[in-house]
N, C-alpha and C positions, 0 to 999 in steps of 0.2 A: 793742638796738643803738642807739648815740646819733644823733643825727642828723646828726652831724658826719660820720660815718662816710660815705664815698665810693668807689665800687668805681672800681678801676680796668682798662684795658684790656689785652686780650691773656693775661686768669685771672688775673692776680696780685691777692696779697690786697688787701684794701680796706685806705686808709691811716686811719689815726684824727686826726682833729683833737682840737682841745682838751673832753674829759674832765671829767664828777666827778670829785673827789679821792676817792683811798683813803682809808681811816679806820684805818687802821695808827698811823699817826706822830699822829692824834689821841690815839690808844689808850694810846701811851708815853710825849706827851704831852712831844717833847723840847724843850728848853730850848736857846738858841742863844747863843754868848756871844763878844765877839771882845776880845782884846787888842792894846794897840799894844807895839814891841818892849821898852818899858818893865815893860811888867805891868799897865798901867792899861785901865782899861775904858773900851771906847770907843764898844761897840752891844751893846745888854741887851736881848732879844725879851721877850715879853709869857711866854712858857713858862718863862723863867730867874727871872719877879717870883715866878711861880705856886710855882717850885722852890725858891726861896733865901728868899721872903719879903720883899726890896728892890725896890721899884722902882724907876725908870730914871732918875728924880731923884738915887734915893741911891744908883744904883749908877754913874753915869758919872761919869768922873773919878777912882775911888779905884782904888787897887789892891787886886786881884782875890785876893792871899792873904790880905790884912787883914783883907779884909770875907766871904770867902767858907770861911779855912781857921782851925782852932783854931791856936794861937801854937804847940802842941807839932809841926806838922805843919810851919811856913813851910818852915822849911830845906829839907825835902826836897822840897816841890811847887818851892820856885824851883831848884832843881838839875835837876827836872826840864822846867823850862819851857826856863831855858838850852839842856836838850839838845836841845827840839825846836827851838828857835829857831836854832841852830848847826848842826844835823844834816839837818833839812829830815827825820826820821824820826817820824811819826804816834805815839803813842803812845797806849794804852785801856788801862783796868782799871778797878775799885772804887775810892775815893777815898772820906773820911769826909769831909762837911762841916758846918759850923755854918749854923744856921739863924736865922733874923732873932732869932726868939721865943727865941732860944736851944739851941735843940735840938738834935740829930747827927743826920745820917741818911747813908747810906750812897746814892755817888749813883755810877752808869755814866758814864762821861769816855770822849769820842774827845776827841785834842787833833791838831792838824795845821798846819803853816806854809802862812801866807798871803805871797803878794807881789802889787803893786800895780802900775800902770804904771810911775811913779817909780822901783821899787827901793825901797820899802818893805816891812817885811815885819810880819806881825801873826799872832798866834794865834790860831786858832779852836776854840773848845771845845763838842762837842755832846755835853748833858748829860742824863740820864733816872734819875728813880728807881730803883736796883736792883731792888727789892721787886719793881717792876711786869715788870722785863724781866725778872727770873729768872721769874715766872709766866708768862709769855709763853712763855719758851725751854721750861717746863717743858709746858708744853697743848702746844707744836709739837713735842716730843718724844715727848709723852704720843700725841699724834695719828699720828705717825709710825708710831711701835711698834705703836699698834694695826691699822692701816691693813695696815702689812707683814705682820702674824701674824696676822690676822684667819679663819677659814674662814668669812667670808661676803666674796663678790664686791664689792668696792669700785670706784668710776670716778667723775671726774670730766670734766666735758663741758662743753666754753666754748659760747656761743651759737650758735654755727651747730653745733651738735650733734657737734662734732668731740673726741676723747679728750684731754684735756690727760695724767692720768696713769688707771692701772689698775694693782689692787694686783694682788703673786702669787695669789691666792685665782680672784681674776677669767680671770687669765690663764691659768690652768689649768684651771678650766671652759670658755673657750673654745677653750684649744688651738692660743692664738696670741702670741706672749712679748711681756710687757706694751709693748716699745719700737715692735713694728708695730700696734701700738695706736694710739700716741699723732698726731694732726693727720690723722686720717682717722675717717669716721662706721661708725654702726652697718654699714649695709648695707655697706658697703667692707670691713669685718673680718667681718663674719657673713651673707653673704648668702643663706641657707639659713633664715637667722629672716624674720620675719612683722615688718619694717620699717618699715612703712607704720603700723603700729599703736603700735607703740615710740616710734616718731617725734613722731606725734600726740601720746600721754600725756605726754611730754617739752615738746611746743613748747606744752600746757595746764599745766603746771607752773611756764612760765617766763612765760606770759602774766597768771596768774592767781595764783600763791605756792601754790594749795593743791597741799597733796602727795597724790602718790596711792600708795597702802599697800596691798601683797600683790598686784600687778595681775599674773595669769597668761601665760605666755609660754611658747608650742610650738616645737619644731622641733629641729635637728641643725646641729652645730658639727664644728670639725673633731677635739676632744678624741674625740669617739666619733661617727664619722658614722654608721654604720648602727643605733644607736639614737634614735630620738625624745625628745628630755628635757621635761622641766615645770620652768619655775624662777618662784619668786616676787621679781617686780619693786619695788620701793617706788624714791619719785623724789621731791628735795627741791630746793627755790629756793635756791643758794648768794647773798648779800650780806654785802655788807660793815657796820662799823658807822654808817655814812652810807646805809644803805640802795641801794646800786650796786647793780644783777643783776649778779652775776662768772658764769653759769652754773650747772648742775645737777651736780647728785651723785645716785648711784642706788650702790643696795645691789642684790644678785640672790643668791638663796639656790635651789640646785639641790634640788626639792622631788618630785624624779621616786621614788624610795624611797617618801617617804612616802607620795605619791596612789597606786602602785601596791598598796602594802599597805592604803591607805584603799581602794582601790576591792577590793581583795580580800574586805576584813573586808565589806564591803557585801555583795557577792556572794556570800558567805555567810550574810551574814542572810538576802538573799533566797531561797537556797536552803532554808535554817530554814523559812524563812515560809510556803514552794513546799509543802516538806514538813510540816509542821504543817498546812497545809491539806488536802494529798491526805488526811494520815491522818481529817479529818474529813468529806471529802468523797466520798472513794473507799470501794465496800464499804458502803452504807448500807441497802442490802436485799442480797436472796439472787437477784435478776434479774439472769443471765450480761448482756444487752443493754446494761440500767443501769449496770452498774457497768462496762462497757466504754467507754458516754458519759460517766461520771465521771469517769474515769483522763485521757480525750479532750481536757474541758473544765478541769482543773487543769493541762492540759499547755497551753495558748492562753490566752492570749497570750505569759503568762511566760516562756515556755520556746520556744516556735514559733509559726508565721503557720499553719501546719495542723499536725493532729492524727489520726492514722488508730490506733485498733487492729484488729489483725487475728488471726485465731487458728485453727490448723492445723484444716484439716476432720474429720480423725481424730478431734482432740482431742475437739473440740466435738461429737462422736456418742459419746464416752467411750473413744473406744481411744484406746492409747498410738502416738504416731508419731517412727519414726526414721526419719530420711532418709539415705541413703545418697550417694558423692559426686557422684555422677551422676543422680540422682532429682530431678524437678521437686517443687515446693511447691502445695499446693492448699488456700489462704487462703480463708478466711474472715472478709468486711468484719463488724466489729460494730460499729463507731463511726467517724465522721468529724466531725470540727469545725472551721471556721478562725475568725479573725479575720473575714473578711468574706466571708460566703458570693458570691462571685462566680466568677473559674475555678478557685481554687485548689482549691474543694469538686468539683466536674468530672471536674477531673484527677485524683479518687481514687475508688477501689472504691467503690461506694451499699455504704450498708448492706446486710446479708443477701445479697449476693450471694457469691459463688464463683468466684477468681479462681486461675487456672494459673502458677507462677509456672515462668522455663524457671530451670536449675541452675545457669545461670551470674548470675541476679538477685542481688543485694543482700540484699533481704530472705529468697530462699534460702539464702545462706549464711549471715543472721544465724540464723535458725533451725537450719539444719542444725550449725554448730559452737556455736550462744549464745552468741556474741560479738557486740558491737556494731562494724556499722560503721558510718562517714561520709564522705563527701565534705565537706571544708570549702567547697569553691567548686567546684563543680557547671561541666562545660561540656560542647559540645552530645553528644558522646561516650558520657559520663554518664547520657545520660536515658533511655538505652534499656534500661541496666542497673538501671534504679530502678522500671521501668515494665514490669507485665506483656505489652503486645502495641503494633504500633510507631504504631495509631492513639494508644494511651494517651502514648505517650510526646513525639508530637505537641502531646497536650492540656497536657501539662507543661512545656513546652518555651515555650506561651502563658500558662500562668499566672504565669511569672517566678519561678517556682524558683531559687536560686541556692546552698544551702549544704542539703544533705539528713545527717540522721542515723538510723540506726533502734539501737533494743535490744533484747536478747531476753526476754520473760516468762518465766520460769523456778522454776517455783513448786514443789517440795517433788523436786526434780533432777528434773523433767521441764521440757522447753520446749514451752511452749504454745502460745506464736506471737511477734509483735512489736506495738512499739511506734514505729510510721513517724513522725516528724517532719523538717516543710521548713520553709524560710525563703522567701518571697516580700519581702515590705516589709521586715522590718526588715534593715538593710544590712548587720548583723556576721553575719560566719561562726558556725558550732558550732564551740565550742573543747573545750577539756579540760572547763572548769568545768563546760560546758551537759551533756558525755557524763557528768559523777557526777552532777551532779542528776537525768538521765534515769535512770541506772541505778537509784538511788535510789528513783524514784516509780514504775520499770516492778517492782524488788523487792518496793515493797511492794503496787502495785496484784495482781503474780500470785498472790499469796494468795489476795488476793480474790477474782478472778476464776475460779482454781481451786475455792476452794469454793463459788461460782455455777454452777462448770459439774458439778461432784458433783451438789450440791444440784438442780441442773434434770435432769439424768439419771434419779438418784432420785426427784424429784416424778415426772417424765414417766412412771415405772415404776408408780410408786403410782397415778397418775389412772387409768392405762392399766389395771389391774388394777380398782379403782373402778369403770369406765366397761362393763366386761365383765361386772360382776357387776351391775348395774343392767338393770331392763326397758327394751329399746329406744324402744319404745313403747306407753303402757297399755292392757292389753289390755279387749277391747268384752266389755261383761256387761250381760244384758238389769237395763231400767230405768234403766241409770246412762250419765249422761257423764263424762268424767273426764279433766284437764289435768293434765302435772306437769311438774314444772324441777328441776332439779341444776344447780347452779353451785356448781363449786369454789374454793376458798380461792387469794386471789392470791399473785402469786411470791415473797410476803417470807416464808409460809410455808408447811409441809407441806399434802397435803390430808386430809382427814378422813375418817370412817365415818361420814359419812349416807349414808343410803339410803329410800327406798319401795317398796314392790311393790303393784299391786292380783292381787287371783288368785281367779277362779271358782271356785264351791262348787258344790255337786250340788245342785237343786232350783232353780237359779235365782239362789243370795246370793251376794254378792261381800265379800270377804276386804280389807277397806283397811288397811295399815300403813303406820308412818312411825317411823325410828328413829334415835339417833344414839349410834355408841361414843363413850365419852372416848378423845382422844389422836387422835394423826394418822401418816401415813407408812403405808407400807406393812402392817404388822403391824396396823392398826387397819382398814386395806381388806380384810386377807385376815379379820377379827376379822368385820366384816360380813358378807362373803360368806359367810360358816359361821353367823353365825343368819339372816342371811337364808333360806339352805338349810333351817334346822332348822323357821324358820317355816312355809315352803311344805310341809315334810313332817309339820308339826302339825295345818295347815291343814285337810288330806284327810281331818283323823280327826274331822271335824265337833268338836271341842271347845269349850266354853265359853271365848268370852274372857279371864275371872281363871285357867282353868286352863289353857289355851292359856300362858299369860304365866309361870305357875309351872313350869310346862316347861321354859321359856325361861330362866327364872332358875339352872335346874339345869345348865344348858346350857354359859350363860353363866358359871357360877363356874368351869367345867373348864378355862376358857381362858385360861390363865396369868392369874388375877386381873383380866379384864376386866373394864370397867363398860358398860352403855350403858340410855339410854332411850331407850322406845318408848310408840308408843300401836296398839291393834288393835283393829280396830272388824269388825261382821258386818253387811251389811246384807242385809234380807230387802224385796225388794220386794213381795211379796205382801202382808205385816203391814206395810209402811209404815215399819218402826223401824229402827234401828240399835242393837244392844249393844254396848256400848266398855266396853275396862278400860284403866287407864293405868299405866304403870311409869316413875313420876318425872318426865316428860314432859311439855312444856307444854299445855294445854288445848287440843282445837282449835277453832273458830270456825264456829258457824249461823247461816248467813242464808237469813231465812224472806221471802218476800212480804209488804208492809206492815207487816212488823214490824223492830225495827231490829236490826244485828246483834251476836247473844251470843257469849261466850265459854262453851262447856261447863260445866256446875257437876260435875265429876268427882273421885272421890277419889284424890290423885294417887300414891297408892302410891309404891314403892321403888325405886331403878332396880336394872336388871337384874343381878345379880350378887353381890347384898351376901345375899339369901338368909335364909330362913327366916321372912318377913312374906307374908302369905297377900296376893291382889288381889282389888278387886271391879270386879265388872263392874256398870254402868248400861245404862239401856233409856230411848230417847231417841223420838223423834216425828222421821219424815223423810219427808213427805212432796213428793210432784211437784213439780218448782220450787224448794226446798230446796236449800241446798249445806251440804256439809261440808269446812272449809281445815283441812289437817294441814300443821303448817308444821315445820323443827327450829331453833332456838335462835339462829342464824345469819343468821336475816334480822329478827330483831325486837333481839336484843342488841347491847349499844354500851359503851364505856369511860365515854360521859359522861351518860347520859341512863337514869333509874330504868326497870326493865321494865316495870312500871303505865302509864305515860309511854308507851313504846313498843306496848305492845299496849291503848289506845286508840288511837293512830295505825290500828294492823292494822285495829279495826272500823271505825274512818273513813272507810277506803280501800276496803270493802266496803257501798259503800251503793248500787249497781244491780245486784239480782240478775238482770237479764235481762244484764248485760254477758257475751261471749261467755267462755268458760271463758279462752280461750289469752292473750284481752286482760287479763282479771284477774292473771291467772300475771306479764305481761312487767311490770303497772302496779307491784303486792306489789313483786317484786327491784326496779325501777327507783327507785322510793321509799323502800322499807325499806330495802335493803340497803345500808350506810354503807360508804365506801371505809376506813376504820378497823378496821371488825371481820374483820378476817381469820380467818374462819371458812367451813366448806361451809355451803350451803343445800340443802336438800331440799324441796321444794314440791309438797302431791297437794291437789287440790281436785274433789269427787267432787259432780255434781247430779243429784238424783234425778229419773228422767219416767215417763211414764205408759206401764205395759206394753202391748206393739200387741193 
């Protein structure tokens, strides 16, 4: 604004005093020329020297055809001078003139009668290269036409931020016809936009020239009010070629199409990503619990502020559960996660518990039909349908709940249970997009967790059978003490056929065994319990150890192709010895008083089953104070570390024989047994004492 400029009273606009020139008439660069009624020249501007080539020496005084038109032209320019001079009618067009140097150029003529106070009258001629104004006329055409046809928003805006013009393009993204546009601001034509900010980037463009490019802009016009749009802003310093601010110009490209489809394609990746990761994260052993916190934890944050699986109590004891449409739900918590364990974790079932659900819940119907429901925006009505009992629903109600979804797990058309997800903190509701990517990671998580819950069934059968066929605890035979442990194989896989037994002999000797089938699951526990069986009833027929074993072996090939080793030892307390034969079986371990401890030197014969290699039995030294460790393969093996390696570890770990039997047993599995080797252990460790 100049500073000339003064407001005046009562609103009216501020008057302008005297102004920079426009740089127009620099641009055309006109030429000013006056005649007296003669035809002579009587004021020659500095524009007419620049144009003709004469200056005002040589042009005052002459007459203006001689000196300005070719000889073939006079006649008609002075017929036409007459007419303005006679007519008092202005006359324009092209005109060819001769130039100083000689030259033609084609020149734009206004001509027009002048009078003076006197009653004189003169001709005034304003003159401009053609070339230059047909360019001119040609850009303000060029500019017009694009301006009108343009599908990007066009506006210009004088300094006080007020619409001079706006093209159709504009006016129909706003929804208001370009002429109530014009001499009113932003906020006056769109007062649903975000003006204050528009404003700003505007009154920084006109301060400062730099433009500002792609500047994002929210909100509702009247072209579509119940839609929110996005349009990109750009905003430039209009001047003149004298450098004037005339005001701003802005361009606005309605960008609402593409950001939604940007932000969809986004939303997809991240879905990709959601899933890409469940598939590596969910299902990574065969533990129902685990793979219930996995599904939990790919579901938080991404996806939800909390995260519950739960899973029908039927299910998870191995029966099949329908629910019927009046029947309550009896969940089962296996997983809870949030973002920030505070009340949001509270407000949901603890793990392992057992929760009533009544039949008009939420998560009962998601289960009883397996369909997903949600509430997008949760209110206080809501909570008690989300919530098994109305203290819970209380506690929900404090955690700031606001948008709940659940899905159903549905794994091979059974439903298993659901997948509970809320929103606390993050402020968007669950839309469409959040219910396929949920669906998405609860299809694939129920796989998983289906064959978690097979697979723990199954193990639970197999231990349970294992655990029955095992001695409760070893039984007292004069001379000896005796510790043993069983620890089965963790939940990533089946459990196995080890076993031990100790079992009294007539005379006083005790019967030590310790053996392991190949293979695991159930078939290889009931595989044990049948030589374990055959062993106990070999036992009683006093047999020699190698032949005890070849018994064994006969045994063992009857049963569908079993394998297993063992070792079986006799100890006589009377003679002090032990006879051991071994079938495949690793060595076990003496430790003697003062002396350090050994591994057996035994010939380790064949494992049970392969048939037709005879065994030997050894005759070994055992006396009082003496132990004997029979361990199975499972507490000394490992993926990364050589067995040499490991069973020196075993005698290391056997260096006070007075430690008590039971302390030895927990120190062995605590130390040896590697969370890698998922295998059973069997542990008997037998000390000889002195008969009463």
């Amino acid at each position: 604004m100049s500073a000339a400029e003064a407001a005046v009273p009562g609103g009216q606009e501020s008057v302008r005093g005297p102004v920079r020139p426009g740089g127009l008439l620099d641009v055309l660069s006109v030429a000013s020329v006056v005649l007296d009624a003669k035809g002579r020249i009587v004021l020659w501007s500095p524009q007419a020297e620049e144009l003709f080539g004469y200056s005002a020496q040589e042009a005052l005084g002459q007459y203006a055809a001689r000196l300005m038109v070719d000889e073939r032209h006079i006649e008609l320019v002075g017929k036409l001078f007459a007419d303005v001079m006679s007519t008092g009618r202005s006359w324009a067009g092209g005109f060819p003139i001769r130039h100083k140097d000689g030259t033609a150029q084609v020149v734009e003529f206004r001509n027009m009668r002048l009078m003076d106070d006197n009653g004189d009258v003169f001709a005034l001629g304003l003159a401009a290269d053609q070339s230059t104004v047909r360019r001119l006329e040609q850009d303000v055409a060029l500019s017009e036409r694009i301006v009108k046809q343009s599908p990007i928003g066009l506006a210009v805006l004088d300094m006080q931020l007020r619409f001079v013009s706006v093209n159709p393009a504009l006016a129909r993204m706003n929804g208001v016809p370009a002429e109530e546009h014009v001499g009113r601001t932003i906020r006056e034509v769109l007062p649903s936009l975000d003006a204050d900010a528009l404003e700003s980037a505007y009154l920084r463009v006109l301060r400062t020239g730099e433009p500002v490019i792609d500047e994002p802009a929210v909100g509702r016009t009247p072209a579509d009010p119940d839609e929110e749009h996005i349009w990109s802003v750009s905003i430039y310093r209009l001047e003149d070629a004298l450098d004037n601010v005339l005001g701003v110009a802005t361009s606005v490209v309605d960008i609402t199409e593409p950001y939604r489809a940007g932000i969809e394609a986004e939303n997809a990746r991240r879905r990709l990503a959601v899933i890409a990761d469940a598939s590596t994260r969910i299902g990574t052993t065969l533990d129902l619990e685990r793979t219930a916190r996995e599904l939990a934890d790919v579901a938080v944050p991404e996806l939800a502020d909390v995260a519950a699986v739960d899973l029908l109590d039927a299910v998870v004891e191995g029966r099949r559960s329908t629910l019927g449409p009046g029947e309550p739900a009896m969940l089962r918590s296996l997983a809870v996660h949030a973002a920030r364990e505070t009340d949001e974790v509270q407000a949901a079932d603890a793990p392992g518990t057992v929760a009533w659900y009544a039949p008009d819940r939420l998560i009962t119907q998601c289960v009883r039909t397996g369909e997903a429901v949600f509430v997008p925006r949760v209110k206080d009505e809501d909570l008690a349908r989300i919530s098994p009992s109305r203290e819970a629903a209380a506690e929900l109600g404090r955690s700031g709940v606001h948008s709940y979804l659940a899905v159903p797990l549905i794994a091979r058309g059974e439903v298993l249970g659901a997948l509970d997800l809320r929103r606390t903190r993050n402020p968007a509701s669950f839309d469409d997009d959040d219910l396929l990517l949920a669906r998405e990671l609860a299809a694939r998580a129920a796989v998983q967790i289906d064959n978690a819950r097979w697979y723990q069934n199954a193990r639970t059968t197999a231990l349970t059978l294992q655990r029955s066929l095992l001695p409760t605890h070893p039984r007292v035979t004069p001379g000896l003490e005796v510790a043993s442990r069983y620890q089965p194989a963790g939940a990533t896989v089946e459990v196995g056929g080890d076993w031990f037994d100790v079992i009294p002999l007539d005379g006083g000797g005790t019967a030590l065994v310790v053996g392991d089938v190949m293979g695991s699951g159930i078939n290889a526990a009931a595989t044990m319990g049948r030589l374990r069986t055959a062993t106990t009833t070999l036992t009683s027929l006093g047999l020699d150890p190698a032949v005890l074993l070849e018994h064994l072996d006969k045994t063992t090939s009857g049963l569908d192709h079993s394998i297993a080793t063992c070792v079986y030892a006799v100890y006589d307390p009377h003679l002090r010895r032990c006879r051991i034969a071994n079938a495949g079986h690793l060595p076990p371990a003496r430790v003697r008083p003062g002396r350090p401890p050994e591994l057996l030197d035994l010939p380790t014969g064949v494992p049970l089953g392969v048939g037709g290699i005879p065994f030997a039995t050894t005759t070994v030294d055992f006396e009082p104070g003496d132990e004997l460790v029979f361990y199975t393969d499972g507490l000394v093996e490992t993926r990364t570390h050589a067995l040499d390696e490991r069973l020196d570890e075993l005698l290391a770990l056997l260096d006070d024989p007075a430690r008590p039997l039971e302390e030895a047993c927990d120190l062995l599995l605590r130390e040896l047994h590697h969370p890698d080797n998922h295998d059973d252990v069997a542990l008997l460790i037998a000390r000889a004492r002195e008969l009463p």
